[in-house]
C-alpha positions in Angstrom: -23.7 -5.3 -140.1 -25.5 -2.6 -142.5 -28.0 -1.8 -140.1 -25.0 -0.9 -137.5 -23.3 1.5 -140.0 -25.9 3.2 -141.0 -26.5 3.6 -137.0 -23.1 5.1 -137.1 -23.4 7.6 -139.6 -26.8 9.1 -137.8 -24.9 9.3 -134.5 -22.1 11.1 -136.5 -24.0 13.0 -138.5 -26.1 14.1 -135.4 -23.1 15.1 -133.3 -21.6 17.3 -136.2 -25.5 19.1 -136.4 -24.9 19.9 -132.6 -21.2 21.3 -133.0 -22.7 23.6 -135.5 -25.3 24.8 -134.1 -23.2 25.7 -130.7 -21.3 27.0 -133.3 -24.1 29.2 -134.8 -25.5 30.4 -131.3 -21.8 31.3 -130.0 -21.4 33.4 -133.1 -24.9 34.9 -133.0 -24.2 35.2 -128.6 -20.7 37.2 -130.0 -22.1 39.7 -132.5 -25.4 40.4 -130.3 -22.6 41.0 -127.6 -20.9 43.0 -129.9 -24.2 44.8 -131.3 -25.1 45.9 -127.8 -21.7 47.3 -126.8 -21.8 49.0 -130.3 -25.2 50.4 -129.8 -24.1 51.7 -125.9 -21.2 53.4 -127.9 -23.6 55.0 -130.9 -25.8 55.9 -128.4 -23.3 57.4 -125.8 -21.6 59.4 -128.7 -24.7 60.6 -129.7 -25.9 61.8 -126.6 -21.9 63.3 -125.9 -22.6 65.7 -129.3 -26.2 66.6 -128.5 -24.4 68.2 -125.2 -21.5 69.5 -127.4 -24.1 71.5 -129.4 -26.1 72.3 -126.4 -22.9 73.9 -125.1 -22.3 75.7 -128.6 -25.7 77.1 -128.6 -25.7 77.9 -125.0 -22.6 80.5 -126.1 -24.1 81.7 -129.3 -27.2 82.8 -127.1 -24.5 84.4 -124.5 -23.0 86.5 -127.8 -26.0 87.4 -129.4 -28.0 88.6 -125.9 -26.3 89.9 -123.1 -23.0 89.7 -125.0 -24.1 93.2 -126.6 -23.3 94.8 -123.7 -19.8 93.6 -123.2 -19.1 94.2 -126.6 -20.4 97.9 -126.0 -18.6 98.6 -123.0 -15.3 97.6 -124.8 -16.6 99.8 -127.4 -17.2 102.5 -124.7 -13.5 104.4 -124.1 -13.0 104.9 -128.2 -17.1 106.3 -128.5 -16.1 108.8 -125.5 -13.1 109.7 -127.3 -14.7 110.2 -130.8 -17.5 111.8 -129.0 -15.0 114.6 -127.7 -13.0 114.8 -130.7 -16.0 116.5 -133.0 -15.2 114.0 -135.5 -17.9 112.7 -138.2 -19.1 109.6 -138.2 -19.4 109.9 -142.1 -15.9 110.6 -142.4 -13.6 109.1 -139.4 -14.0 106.0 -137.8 -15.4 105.8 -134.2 -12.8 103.2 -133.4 -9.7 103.7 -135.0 -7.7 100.4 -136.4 -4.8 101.0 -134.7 -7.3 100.3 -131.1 -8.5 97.2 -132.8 -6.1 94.4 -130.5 -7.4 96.0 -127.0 -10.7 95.9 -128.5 -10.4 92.2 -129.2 -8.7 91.7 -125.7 -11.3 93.5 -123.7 -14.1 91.6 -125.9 -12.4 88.1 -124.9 -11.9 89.0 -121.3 -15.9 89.6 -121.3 -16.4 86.0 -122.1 -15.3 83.5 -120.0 -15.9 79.5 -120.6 -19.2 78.5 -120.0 -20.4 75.0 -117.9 -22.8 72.9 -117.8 -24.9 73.3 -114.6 -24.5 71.4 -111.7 -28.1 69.9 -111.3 -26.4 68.1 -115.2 -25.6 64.9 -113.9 -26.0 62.9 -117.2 -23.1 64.6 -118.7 -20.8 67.5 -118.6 -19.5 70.3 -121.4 -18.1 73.4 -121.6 -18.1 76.1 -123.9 -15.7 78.6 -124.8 -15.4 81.3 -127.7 -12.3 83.0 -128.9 -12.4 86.1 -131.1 -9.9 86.6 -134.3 -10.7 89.8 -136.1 -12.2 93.0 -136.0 -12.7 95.2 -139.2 -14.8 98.5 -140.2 -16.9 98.3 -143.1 -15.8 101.9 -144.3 -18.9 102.3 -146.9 -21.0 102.1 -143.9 -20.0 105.4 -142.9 -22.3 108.2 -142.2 -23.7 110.5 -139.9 -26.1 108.3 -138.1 -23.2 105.3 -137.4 -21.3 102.5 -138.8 -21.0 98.8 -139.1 -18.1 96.5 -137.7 -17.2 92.6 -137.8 -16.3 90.9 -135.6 -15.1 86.9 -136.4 -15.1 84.5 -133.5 -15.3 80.4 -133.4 -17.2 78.3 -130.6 -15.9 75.3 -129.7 -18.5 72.7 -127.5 -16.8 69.7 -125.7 -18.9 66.8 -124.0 -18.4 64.0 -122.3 -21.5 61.4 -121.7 -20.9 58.0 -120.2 -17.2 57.9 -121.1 -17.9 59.7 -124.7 -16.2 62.7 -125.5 -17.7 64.6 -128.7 -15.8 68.5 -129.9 -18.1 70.9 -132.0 -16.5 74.0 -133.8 -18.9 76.3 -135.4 -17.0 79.8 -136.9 -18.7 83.1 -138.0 -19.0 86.4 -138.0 -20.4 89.6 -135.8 -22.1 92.0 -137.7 -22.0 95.3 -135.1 -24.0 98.5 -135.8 -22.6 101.6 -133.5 -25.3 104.1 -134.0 -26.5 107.1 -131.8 -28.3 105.4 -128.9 -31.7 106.3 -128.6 -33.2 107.8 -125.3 -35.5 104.7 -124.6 -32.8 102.2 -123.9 -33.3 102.8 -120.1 -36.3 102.0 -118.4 -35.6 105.2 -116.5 -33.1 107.7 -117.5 -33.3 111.0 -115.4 -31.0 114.2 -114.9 -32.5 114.9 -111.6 -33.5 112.3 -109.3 -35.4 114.6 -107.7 -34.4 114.1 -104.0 -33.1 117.9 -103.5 -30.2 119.2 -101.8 -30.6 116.7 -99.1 -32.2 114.0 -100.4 -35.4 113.9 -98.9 -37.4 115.8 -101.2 -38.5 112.4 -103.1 -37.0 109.0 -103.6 -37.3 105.3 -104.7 -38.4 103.2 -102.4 -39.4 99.2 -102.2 -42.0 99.5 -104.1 -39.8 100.7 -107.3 -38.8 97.5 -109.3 -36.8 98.3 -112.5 -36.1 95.4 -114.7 -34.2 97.1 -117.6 -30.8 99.4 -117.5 -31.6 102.8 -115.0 -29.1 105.8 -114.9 -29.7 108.7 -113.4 -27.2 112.1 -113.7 -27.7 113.4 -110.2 -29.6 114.2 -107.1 -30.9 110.3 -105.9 -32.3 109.0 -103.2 -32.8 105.3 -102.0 -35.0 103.8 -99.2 -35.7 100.1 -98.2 -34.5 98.0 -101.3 -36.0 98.8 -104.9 -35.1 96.8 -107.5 -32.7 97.5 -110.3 -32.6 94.1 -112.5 -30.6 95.4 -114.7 -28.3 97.1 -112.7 -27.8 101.2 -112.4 -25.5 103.5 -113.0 -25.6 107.7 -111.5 -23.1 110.3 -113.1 -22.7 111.5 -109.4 -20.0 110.5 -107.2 -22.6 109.6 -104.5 -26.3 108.6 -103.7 -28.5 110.0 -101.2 -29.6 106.4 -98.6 -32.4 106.8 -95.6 -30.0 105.9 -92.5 -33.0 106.3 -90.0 -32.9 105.3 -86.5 -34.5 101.5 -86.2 -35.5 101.8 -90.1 -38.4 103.8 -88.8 -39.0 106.9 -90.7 -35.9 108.9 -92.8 -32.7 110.3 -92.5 -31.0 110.6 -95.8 -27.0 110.3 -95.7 -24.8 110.9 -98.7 -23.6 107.1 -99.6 -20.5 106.7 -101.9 -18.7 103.5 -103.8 -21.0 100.8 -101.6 -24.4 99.0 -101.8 -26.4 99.8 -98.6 -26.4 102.5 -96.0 -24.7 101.9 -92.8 -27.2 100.4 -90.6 -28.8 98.3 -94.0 -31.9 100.3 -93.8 -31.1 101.0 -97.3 -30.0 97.7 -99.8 -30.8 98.4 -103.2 -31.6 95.2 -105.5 -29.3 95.1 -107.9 -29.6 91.6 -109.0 -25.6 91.2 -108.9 -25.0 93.6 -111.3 -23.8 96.6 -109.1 -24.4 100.2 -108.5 -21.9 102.3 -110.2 -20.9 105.7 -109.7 -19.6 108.4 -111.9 -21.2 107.3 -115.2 -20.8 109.8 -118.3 -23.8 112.5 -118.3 -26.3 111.9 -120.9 -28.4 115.3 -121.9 -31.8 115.3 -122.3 -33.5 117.4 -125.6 -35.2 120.5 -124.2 -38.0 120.5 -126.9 -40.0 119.0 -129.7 -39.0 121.4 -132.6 -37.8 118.0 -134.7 -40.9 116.0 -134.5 -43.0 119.3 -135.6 -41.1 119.2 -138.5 -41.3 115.6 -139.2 -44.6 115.9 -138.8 -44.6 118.7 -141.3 -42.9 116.2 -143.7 -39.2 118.6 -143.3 -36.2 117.2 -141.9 -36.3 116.3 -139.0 -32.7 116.7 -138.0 -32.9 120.2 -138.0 -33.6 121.0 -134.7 -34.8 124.5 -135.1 -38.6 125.3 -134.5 -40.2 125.9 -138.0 -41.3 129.2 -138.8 -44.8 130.5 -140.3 -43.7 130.3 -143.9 -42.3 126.8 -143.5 -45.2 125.3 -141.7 -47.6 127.3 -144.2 -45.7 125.5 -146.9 -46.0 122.4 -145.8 -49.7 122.6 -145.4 -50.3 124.2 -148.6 -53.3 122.0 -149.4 -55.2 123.2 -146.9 -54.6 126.6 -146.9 -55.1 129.8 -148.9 -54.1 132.4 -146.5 -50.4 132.2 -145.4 -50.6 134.9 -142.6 -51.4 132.3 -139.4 -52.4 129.0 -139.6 -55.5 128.3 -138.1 -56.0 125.9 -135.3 -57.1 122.5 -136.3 -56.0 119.0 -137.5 -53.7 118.5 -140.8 -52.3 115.6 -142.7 -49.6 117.3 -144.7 -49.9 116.4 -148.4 -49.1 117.3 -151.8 -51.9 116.5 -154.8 -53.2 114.3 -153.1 -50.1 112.1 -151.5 -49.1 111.9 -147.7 -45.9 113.6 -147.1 -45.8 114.2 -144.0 -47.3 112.9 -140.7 -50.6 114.5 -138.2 -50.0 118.1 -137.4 -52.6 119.6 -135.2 -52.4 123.4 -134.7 -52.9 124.4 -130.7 -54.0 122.5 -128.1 -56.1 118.9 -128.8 -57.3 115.8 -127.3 -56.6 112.4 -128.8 -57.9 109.2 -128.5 -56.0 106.5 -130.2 -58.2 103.5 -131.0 -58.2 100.2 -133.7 -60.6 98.3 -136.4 -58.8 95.1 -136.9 -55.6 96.3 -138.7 -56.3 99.6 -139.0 -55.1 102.3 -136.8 -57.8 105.5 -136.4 -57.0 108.9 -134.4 -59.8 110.8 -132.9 -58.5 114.3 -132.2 -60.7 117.3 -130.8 -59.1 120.7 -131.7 -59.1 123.8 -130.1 -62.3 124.8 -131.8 -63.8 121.6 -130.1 -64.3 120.4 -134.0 -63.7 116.6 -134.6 -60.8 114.9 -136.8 -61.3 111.0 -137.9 -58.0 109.8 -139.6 -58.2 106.0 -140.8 -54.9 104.4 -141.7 -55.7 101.3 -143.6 -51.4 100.0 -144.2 -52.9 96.8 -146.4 -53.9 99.6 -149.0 -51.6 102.1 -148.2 -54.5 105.2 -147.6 -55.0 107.9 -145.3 -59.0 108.7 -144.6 -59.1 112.0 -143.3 -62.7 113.3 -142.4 -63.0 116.5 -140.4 -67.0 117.4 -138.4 -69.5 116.9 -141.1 -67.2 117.2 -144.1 -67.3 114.3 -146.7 -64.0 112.0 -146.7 -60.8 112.7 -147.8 -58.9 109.8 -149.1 -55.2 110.4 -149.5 -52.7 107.9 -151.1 -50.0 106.4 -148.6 -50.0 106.6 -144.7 -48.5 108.9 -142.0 -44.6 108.9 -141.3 -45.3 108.0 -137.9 -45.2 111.4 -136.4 -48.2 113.1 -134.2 -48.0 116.7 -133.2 -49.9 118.9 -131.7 -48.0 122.6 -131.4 -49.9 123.2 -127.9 -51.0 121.0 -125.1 -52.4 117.5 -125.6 -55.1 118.1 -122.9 -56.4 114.3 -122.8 -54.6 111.4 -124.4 -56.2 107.8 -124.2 -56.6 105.0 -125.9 -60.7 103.2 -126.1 -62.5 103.0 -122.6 -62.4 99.2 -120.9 -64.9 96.9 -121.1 -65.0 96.1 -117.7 -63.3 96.0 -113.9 -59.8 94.8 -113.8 -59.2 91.8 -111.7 -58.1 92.7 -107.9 -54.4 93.0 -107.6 -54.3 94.6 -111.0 -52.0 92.0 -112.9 -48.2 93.4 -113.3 -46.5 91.1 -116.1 -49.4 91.8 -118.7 -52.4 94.0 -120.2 -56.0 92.4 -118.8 -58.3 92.0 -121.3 -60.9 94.5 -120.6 -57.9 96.9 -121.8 -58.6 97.5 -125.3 -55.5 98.2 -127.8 -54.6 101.7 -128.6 -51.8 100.5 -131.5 -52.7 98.7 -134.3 -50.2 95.9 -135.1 -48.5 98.0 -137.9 -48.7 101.2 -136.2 -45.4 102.8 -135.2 -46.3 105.9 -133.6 -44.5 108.4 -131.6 -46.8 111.3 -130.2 -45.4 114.7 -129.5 -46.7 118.1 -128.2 -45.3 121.8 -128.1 -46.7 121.8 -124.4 -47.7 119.4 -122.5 -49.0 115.9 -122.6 -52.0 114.9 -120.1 -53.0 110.9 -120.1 -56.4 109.8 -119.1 -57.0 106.4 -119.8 -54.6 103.7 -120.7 -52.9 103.4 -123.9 -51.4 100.1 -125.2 -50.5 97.9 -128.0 -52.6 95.2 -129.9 -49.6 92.8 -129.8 -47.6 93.1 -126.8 -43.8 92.3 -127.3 -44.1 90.0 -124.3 -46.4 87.1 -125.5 -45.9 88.4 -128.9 -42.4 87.4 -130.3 -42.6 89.9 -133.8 -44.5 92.5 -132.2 -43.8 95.6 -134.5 -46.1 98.1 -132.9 -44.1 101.0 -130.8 -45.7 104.0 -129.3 -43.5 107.3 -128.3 -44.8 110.1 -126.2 -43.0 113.1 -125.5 -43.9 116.6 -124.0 -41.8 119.6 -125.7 -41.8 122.1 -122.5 -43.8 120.3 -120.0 -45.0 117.7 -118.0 -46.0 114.1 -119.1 -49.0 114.2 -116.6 -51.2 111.3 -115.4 -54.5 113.4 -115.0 -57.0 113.1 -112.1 -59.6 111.5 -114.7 -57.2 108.8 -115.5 -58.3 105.2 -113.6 -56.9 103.4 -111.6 -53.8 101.2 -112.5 -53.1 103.0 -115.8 -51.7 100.5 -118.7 -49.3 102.7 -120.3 -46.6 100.7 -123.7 -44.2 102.9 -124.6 -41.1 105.0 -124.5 -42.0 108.4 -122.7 -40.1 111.7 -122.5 -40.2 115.0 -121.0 -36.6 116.3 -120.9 -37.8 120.0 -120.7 -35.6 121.6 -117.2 -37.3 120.4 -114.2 -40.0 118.4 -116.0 -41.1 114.4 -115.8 -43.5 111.8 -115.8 -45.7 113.8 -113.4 -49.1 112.9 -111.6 -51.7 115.7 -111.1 -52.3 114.4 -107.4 -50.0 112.7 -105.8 -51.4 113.5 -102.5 -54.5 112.1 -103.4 -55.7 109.5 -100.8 -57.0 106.7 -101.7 -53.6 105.5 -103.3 -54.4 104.8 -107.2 -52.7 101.4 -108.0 -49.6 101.6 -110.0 -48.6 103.4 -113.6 -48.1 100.1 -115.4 -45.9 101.0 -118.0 -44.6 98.8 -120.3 -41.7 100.7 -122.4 -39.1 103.2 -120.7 -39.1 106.9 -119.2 -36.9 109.6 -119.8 -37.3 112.6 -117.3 -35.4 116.1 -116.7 -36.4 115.6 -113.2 -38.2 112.6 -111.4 -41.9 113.6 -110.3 -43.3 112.9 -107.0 -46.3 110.4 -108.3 -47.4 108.6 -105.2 -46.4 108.6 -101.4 -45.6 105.8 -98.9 -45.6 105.8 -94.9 -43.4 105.3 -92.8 -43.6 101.2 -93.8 -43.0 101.8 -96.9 -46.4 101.4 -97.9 -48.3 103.3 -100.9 -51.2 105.6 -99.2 -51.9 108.0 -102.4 -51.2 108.5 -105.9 -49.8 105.6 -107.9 -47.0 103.5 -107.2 -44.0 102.5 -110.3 -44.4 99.2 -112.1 -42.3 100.3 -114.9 -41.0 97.4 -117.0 -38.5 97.2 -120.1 -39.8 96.6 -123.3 -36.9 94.5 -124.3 -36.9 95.8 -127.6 -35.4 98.8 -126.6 -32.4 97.4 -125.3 -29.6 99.5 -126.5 -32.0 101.5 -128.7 -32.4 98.7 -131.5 -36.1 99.3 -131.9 -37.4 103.0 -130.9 -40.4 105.0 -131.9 -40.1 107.5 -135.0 -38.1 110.2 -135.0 -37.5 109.5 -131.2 -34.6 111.4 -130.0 -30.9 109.9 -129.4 -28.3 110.6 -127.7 -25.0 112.6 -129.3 -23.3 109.5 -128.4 -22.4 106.3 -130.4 -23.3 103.0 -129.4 -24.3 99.5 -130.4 -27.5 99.0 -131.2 -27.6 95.9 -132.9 -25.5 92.6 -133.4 -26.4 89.0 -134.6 -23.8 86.7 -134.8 -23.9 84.7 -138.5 -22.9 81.3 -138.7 -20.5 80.0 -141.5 -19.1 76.9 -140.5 -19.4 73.8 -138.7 -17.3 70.5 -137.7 -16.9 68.2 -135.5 -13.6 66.7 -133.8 
């Protein structure tokens, strides 16, 4: 009878071991069940507010890039009106408060909600902004511009495999209306230069533009160049080539469409339009300001300095006040830079570099040699003039070259070797040397005019180089900005040009020269009184002398945020600058 019991309490015992471990492995079955949906859910929310973000961000880049220009055209009507009113910028506000709720409408209408792109399959968001407040900062105020802010808050909604995640970030726009350079167009002309019937030059498929392009009047189109950017002509029409079977040209007046009637003519516009009857913008017939901030004067005053007031600011270098000779000059005072290179009469000037430092080689009229050294890490000036023993002055050059009469050759250091073959268009080959050092910001100005003969570019190039800070300006006073015959072929070229003198340009001294030279490969922006004839096509369209455009935006320039020194601007407000600052952020 014991041994039987005892048989019955194992069987029990045994039993209850397997109800609990079913037990154990339906609960363990459950919560890994339960684990797994959890982990779906963690993993679908997560992904649903990486998209949120993603559509937050994708906003923020729309406001802080291209959103600039929608904020400036809804800036535009109250700039135009404060521009005819002869009001001060240091004393009245450009946009008066009581224009501050159409400001904020036409700013809002500018930004519609953004989506997630189709080829998105994962997920899907949206983004939209809305904008509260506008405000002056009234001790901003002065003659060069003023600051506004603008508030706005983000809000980023996902969805991902049945998750649905809100983001809200709020700031504030900080918006600097300033006088707008003259390098925030790639090309900004008075005169096209087509003539009274448009067939005395024009832009043809070969022209490719890929910043903002206005020109005043007197523009011709043939075949389809390229305006990336858009362009804009203070004329109530354009001159198109109409010709018979799209062979040869017969320019017709074209007004408020795209292409000429029989689509000979269809200018690239990449969607953003061709639009007529723009505001003028004026053009600065001289280079009286940069002489005198090359002189170390002000260079607002746009009056050319006399004989006493050049003699003055040269004082350690002359004794005899009656003329000043012709040489080279960096204006100083015991010793001290104040000022920036002043060359009297006509030079040449190479521009070249020794690791960070920046060196000008300028031949005078007296063919006598001038060897400046600017060394920024120890903030000197070497200054060492034919066989004389160096000068070394304390601090560096404002950034202003001048040279009262014509530069006859300017170039940066010859190439080390052939360029490759096509001549590359989206950067500098390596066997052109740098004419800018990386600290160099230089603008280069003559009384006359300005020849180039070699190429002339900077040591860090904006485009690979994301805190480039070397810029290069180079105007011509009265005259030309010429590519001579001695320049090679496919010319590098970086930065802003100008010749706004009447009927004056970015020239070349043969145009009609056969073999056709390659392209003028400039990397910057032009500014022209009248477009030059610098290469010519047949009837195909194709180049068959001089040198062709491949002009490209330094995106710096956009809107004039980053110009060379004492580079001229516009009488006009505009912005120049806005970054959007992030305060807050939550999620719903």
């Amino acid at each position: 009878m014991q041994r039987n019991k005892q048989d019955g309490f194992i069987l029990v015992t045994v039993l209850m071991v397997m109800v609990l471990i079913a037990l154990v492995g339906s609960t363990l079955l459950i919560k890994s069940t339960s684990e797994l949906k959890q982990s779906g859910n963690s993993e679908g929310q997560a992904r649903a507010r990486g998209y949120a973000e993603a559509a937050q961000a994708d906003m923020f880049y729309t406001l802080a890039n291209p959103g600039l220009g929608y904020i400036n055209d809804a800036f535009t009507p109250y700039v135009n009106a404060f521009a005819r009113s002869n009001s001060k910028a240091e004393e009245t506000a450009i946009v008066p408060a009581s224009a501050y709720p159409a400001v904020l409408a036409a700013i809002q209408a500018a930004f519609p909600a953004l989506a997630s792109p189709s080829t998105l399959t994962a997920a899907s968001y949206t983004s939209t902004i809305n904008f509260r407040s506008l405000r002056a900062d009234e001790g901003s105020f002065n003659r060069n511009g003023q600051t506004y802010y603008l508030d706005y808050s983000i809000t980023g909604v996902a969805t991902a495999n049945g998750n649905k995640r809100n983001v809200v970030t709020e700031g504030t726009m900080r918006i600097n209306l300033g006088r707008q350079s003259l390098n925030q167009f790639i090309l900004l002309a008075d005169d096209g230069g087509s003539g009274s019937n448009g067939t005395s030059g024009f832009f043809d498929t070969s022209s490719t533009y890929d910043g903002p392009v206005h020109v005043n009047k007197n523009w011709a189109l043939s075949g389809s160049p390229t305006f990336l950017a858009g362009a804009t002509t203070a004329s109530s029409y354009v001159w198109m080539n109409n010709a018979r079977g799209c062979r040869g040209f017969n320019f017709i007046r074209v007004t408020g469409q795209q292409a000429s009637p029989n689509g000979c003519t269809a200018p690239n516009t990449n969607n953003k339009g061709l639009r007529y009857n723009a505001d003028e913008i004026d053009l600065p017939k001289n280079a009286f300001s940069q002489a005198r901030a090359a002189l170390g004067m002000d260079a607002t005053n746009l009056d050319e300095p006399n004989n006493g007031q050049t003699c003055q600011a040269l004082r350690d270098y002359l004794s005899n006040c009656s003329s000043i000779p012709n040489g080279t000059y960096v204006p100083s005072n015991s010793g001290r830079v104040t000022g920036g290179i002043y060359v009297q009469g006509d030079a040449s000037v190479t521009l070249s570099t020794s690791g960070a430092l920046q060196i000008y080689t300028i031949k005078d009229q007296n063919n006598r040699t001038t060897t400046i050294t600017v060394n920024y890490a120890a903030n000197t000036t070497t200054y060492v003039t034919g066989t004389s023993l160096p000068r070394v002055l304390t601090g560096v050059p404002n950034g202003q070259l001048y040279v009262s009469g014509n530069i006859t050759a300017l170039s940066g250091p010859a190439r080390t070797g052939n360029l490759p073959n096509p001549a590359p268009t989206d950067k500098v080959p390596s066997m052109v040397q740098p004419a800018l050092a990386p600290k160099t910001q230089l603008n280069v100005a003559a009384g006359g005019q300005v020849t180039l003969t070699g190429d002339v570019t900077y040591t860090d190039d904006p485009r690979q180089v994301a805190t480039a800070e070397n810029v290069l300006g180079i105007i011509s006073g009265t005259g030309h900005v010429m590519v001579g015959d001695a320049a090679p072929k496919d010319i590098y070229v970086s930065g802003a040009i100008l010749a706004g003198a009447d009927g004056k340009g970015l020239g070349v001294q043969s145009p009609n020269q056969v073999p056709a030279k390659g392209a003028i490969h400039l990397l910057g922006s032009l500014a022209e009184s009248t477009d030059q004839l610098r290469g010519t096509v047949n009837n195909d369209g194709q180049s068959i002398a001089g040198y062709a455009d491949d002009f490209h935006f330094d995106q710096r320039f956009f809107n004039g945020a980053v110009a060379p020194p004492f580079f001229p601007a516009t009488t006009k407000f505009g912005v120049q600058t806005g970054w959007p600052i992030q305060r807050t952020w939550n999620e719903k």
